[in-house]
N, C-alpha and C positions, 0 to 999 in steps of 0.2 A: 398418401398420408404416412404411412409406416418411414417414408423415406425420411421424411420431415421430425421424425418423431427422434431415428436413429442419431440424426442432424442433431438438434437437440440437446441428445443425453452426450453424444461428443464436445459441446461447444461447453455442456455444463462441467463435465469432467477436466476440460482443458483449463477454464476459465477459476474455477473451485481451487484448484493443485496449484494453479500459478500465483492467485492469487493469497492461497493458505490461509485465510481467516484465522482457524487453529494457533499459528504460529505468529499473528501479530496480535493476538489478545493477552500475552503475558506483556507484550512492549507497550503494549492502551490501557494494561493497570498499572505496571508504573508512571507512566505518563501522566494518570488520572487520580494517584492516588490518594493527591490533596483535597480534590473536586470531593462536591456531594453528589448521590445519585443526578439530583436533578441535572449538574453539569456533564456529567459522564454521559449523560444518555444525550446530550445536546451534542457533545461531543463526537459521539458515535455518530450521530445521523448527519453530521453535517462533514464529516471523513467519509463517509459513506457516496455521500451525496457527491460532494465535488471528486468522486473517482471514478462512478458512475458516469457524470458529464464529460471528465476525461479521458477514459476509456473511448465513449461513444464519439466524444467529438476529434479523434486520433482514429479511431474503426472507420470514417468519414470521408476523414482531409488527408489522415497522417502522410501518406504518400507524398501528397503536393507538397505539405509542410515540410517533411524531412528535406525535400528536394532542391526546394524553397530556398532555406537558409542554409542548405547543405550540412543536418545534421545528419548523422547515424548513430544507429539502436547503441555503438561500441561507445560513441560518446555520451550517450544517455546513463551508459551503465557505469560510467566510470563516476561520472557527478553525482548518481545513487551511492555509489562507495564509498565518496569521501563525505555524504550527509549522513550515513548510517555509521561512519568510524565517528563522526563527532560526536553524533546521538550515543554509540556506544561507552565513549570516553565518560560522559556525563552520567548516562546510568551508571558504570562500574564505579564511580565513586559517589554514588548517590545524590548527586547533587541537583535530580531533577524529584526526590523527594523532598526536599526541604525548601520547598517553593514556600512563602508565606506569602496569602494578599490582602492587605488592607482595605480594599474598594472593590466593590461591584465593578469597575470600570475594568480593572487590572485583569479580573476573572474571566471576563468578558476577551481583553486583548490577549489572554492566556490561550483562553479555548480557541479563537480563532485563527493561532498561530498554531500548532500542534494539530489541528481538525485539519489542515490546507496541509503543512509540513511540517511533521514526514506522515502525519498518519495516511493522508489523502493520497499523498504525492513525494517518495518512490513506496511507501509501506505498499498500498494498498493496488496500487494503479501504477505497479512500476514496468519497467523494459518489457520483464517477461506479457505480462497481461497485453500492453499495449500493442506489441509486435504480435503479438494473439489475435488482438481486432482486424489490425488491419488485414492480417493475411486470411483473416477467414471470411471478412469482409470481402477484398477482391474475390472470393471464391464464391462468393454466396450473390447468383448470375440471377435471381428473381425477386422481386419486391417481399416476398414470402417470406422467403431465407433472410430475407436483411430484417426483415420484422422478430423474427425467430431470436434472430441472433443478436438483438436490442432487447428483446424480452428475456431473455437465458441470461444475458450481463445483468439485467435487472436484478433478478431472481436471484442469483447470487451475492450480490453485495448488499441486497434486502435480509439474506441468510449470514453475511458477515455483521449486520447491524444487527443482528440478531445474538449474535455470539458474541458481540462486544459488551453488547449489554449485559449479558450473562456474566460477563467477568466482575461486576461491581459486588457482585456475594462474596466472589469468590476474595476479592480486598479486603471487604469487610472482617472478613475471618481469620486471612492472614493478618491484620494487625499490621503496625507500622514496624517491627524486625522484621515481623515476615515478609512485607513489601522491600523493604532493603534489601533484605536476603536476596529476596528473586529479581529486585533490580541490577544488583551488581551481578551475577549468573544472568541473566538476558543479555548485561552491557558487554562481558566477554561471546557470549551467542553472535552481538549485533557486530561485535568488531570482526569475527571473523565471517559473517556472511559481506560488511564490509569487502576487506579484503580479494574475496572470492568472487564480487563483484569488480571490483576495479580492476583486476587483474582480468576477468572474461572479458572488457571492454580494452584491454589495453593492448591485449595479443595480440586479437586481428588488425588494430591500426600499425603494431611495427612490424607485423609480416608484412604487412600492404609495402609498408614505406621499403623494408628489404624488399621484396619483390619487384615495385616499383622502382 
């Protein structure tokens, strides 16, 4: 049991850090800033939700999948970099605050755009997390261990949906300067973890190619 336990508090530590809740809750209040509570929290859960499925259904297959279509983790990362330089281009000139919606309908295609991509998918569920499942997946050699480690992803982005939510005070009180404020500093944040992304996915394919 104790093994299982240590399992566990590794898979949670690994899965927590990678996936940084903390550090995409400043980018889910500006995204969300025009929402009401009620939309924020739909939001959350359903960003939550389909990263979770992503996560697990990549911890699963991902192997066959990447092998499949012949992708790699270096080109996952690079297409995360060029959706988080646009996402950031956008916040830095606030233009994802000044969303206005006339209809329920639009709110509706809002949220569910933003909850899939980028919240869901690279924010929340990106390279790092994924290439997480899978290798701890292959490693995890008992029905137990793969329970474990289905439950600990849970747990976690159960604790991200948690902190998402929490940030809707935290809008509130900033006010709509304060939200621009901290969107245009996030949107310089996002472009340089951009960068830093696209470039970790781009090294290893032109060493590949020089080597090759």
């Amino acid at each position: 049991m104790e093994a299982y336990y240590t399992s566990a508090i590794l898979i949670f530590t690994s899965f927590f850090t990678l996936i940084n809740p903390l550090g995409t809750m400043p980018i889910f209040m500006s995204m969300t800033s025009s929402l009401n509570d009620k939309r924020r929290e739909q939001t959350a859960k359903k960003a939550s939700l389909v990263a979770f499925f992503t996560i697990v259904a990549f911890a699963f297959s991902g192997q066959i999948l990447f092998k499949f279509f012949g992708i790699s983790v270096n080109s996952f990362r690079i297409v995360g970099g060029v959706i988080f330089f646009a996402m950031g281009w956008d916040m830095l000139q606030a233009r994802l605050g000044k969303i206005k919606f006339d209809s329920e309908k639009k709110i509706d295609a809002y949220v569910e755009d933003i909850s899939i991509t980028p919240l869901a998918i690279p924010m929340i569920s990106g390279p790092g997390a994924i290439t997480n499942s899978i290798i701890l997946m292959e490693a995890a050699d008992t029905i137990v261990k793969k329970i474990i480690l289905v439950l600990v992803i849970a747990l976690v982005l159960f604790i991200t949906y948690l902190i998402l939510i929490g940030s809707s005070k935290i809008t509130e009180k900033l006010g709509e300067t304060g939200n621009k404020v901290m969107m245009r500093l996030m949107g310089l944040i996002v472009m340089v973890i951009a960068v830093e992304f696209f470039f970790s996915g781009l090294k290893p394919i032109i060493m590949d190619m020089i080597n090759g």
